[in-house]
C-alpha positions in Angstrom: 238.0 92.0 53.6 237.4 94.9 56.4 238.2 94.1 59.4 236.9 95.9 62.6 238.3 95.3 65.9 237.3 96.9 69.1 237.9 97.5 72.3 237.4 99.4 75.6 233.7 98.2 76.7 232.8 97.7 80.1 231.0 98.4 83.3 231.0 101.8 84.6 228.7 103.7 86.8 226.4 106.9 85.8 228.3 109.6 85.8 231.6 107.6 84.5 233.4 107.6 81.8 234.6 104.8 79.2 236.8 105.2 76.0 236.4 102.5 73.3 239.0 102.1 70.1 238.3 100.6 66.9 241.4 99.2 64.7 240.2 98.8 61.3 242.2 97.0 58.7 241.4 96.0 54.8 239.8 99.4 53.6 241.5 102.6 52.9 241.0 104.2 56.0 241.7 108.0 56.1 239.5 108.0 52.9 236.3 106.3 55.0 233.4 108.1 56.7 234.1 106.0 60.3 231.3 106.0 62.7 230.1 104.1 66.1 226.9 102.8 66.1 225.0 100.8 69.4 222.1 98.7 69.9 220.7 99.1 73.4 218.6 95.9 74.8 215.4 94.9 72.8 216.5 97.8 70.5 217.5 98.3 67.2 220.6 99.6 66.1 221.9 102.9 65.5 224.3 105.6 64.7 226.1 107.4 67.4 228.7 109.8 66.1 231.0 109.5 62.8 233.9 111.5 61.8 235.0 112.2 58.0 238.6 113.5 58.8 237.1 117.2 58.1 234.3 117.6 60.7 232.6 115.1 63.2 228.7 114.2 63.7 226.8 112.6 66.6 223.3 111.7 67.4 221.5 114.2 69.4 221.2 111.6 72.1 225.0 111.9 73.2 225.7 115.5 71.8 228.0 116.9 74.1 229.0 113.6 76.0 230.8 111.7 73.4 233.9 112.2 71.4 234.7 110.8 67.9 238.4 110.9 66.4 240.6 109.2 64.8 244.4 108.4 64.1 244.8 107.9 60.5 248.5 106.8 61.3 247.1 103.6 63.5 244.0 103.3 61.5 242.1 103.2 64.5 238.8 105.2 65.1 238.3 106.6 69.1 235.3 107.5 71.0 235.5 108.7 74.3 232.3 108.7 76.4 231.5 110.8 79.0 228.8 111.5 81.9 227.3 108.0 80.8 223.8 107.5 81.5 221.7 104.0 82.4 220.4 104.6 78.6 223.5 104.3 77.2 223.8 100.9 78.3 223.7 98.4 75.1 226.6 96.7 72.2 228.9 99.5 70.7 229.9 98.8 67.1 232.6 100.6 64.9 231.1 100.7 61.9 232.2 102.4 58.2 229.8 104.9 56.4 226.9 106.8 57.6 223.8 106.0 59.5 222.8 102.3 59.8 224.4 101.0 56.6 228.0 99.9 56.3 230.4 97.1 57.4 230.0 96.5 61.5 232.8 95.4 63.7 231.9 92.7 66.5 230.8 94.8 68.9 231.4 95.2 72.5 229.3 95.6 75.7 228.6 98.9 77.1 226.7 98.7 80.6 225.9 101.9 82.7 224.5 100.3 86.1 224.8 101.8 90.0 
């Protein structure tokens, strides 16, 4: 079965800057859509960014802060956020496919907090 296993989550200031990774196992990886996806406090959740191999898409929320990529040879998915705001405090998720739908990893904490 997929398996989705992240790391890189964390308490960092505004302003900072945090990378997360995502190893992904069971699934053919370099052929997936791979996104992130969050869920801040008493929120739902949501995409973030995804990347398809060929171009890379992000929410308008953290266009031009975050970075999607990926390493097809480690089969692990990257994002690195930057110039984090108190908003983008909530559970980060690898995730496969687009938008909302998909198979989501465990998650990991995300807190932006002077």
């Amino acid at each position: 079965q997929v398996q989705l296993v992240e790391s890189g989550g964390g308490l960092v200031q505004p302003g900072g800057s945090l990378r997360r990774s995502c190893v992904a196992s069971g699934l053919p990886f370099t052929t997936y859509y791979m996104s992130w996806g969050r869920q801040a406090p008493g929120g739902q959740r949501e995409w973030v960014a995804g990347d398809n191999n060929y171009r890379t898409d992000y929410a308008d929320s953290v266009k031009g802060r975050f970075t999607v990529s990926r390493d097809n040879a480690k089969n692990t998915l990257y994002l690195q956020m930057n110039r984090l705001k108190v908003e983008d405090t909530g559970v980060y998720y690898c995730k496969t496919g687009t938008g909302i739908s998909g198979n989501w990893g465990q998650g990991t904490q995300v807190t932006v907090s002077s």
